[in-house]
C-alpha positions as CSV (number, residue, x, y, z in Angstrom):
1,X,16.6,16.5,-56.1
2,X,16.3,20.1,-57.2
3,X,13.5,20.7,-54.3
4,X,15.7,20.4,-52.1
5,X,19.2,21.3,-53.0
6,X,18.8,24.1,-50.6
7,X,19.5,22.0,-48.0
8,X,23.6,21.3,-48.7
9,X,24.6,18.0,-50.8
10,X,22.7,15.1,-51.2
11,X,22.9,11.6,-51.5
12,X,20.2,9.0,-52.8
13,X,19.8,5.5,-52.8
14,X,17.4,2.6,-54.4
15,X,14.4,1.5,-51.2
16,X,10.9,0.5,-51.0
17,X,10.7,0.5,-54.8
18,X,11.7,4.3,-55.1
19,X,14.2,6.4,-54.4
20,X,15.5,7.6,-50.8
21,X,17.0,10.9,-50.3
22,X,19.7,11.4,-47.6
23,X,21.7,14.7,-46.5
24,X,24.7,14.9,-44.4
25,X,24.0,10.6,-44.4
26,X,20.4,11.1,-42.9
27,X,17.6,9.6,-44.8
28,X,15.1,12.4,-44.6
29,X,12.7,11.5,-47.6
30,X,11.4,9.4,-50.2
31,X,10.2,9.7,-53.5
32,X,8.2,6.4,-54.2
33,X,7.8,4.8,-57.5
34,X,4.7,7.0,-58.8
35,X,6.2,10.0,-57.9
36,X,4.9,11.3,-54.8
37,X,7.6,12.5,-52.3
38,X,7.3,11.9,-48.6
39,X,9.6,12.9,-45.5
40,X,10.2,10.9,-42.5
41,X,8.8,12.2,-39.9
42,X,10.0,11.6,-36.0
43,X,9.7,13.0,-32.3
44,X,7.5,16.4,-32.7
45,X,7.3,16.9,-36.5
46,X,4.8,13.6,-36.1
47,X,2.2,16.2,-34.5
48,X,3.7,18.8,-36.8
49,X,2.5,16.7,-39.9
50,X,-0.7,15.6,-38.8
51,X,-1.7,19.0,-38.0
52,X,-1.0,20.1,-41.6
53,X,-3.5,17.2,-42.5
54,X,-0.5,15.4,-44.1
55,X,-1.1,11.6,-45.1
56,X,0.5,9.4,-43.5
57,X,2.2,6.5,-45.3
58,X,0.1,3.0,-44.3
59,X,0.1,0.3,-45.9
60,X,-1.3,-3.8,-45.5
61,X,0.2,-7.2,-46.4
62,X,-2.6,-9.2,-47.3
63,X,-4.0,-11.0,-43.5
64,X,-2.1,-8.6,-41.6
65,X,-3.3,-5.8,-39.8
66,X,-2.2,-2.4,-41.2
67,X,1.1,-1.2,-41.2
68,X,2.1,2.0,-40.5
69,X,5.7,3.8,-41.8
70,X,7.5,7.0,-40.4
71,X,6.6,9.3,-43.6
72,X,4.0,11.8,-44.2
73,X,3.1,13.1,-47.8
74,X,4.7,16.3,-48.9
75,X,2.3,19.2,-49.2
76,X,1.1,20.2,-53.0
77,X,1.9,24.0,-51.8
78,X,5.6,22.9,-51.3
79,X,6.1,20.7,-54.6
80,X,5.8,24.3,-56.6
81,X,7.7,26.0,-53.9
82,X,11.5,24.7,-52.9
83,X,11.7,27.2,-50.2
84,X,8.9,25.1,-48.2
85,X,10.2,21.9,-49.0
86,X,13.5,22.4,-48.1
87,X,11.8,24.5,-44.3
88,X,10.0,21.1,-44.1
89,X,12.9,19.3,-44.8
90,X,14.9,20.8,-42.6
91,X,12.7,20.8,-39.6
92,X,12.7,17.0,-40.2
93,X,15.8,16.2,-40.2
94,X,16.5,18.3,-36.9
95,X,14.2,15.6,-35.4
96,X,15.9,12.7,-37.2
């Protein structure tokens, strides 16, 4: 919660086995169960994402084809460095 408090209050809630992080009532990330923090990602911050060779969250029910989710992998660079997280953040939720 502290890498992004720049962004104004926030709200979480208990979903896909970790935590979801809302602002203003937006969901805007994730922070799964071993730790690693994802934002949603929607309309042009998809190509934004991919471009910064973020990983994109996938995953496969056994038999079923692979599913894929609206939320990339924060950075490394921006887990030591609010300031990013929250410019990410915020550029996501604009698309939200």
């Amino acid at each position: 919660m502290e890498l992004f408090e720049g962004l104004g209050p926030l709200t979480t809630r208990k979903m896909f086995g970790g935590l979801a992080i809302y602002c203003d009532g937006v969901i805007f990330a994730i922070v799964m169960s071993g730790g690693v923090i994802r934002l949603k990602g929607q309309g042009e911050m998809v190509a934004r994402f991919e471009s910064l060779g973020l990983e994109h969250w996938t995953y496969q029910r056994p038999g079923q084809k692979p599913a894929a989710m609206p939320y990339w992998t924060l950075p490394d660079s921006a887990l030591e460095d609010p300031d990013e997280a929250c410019d990410l953040a915020r550029a996501a939720l604009h698309h939200l």
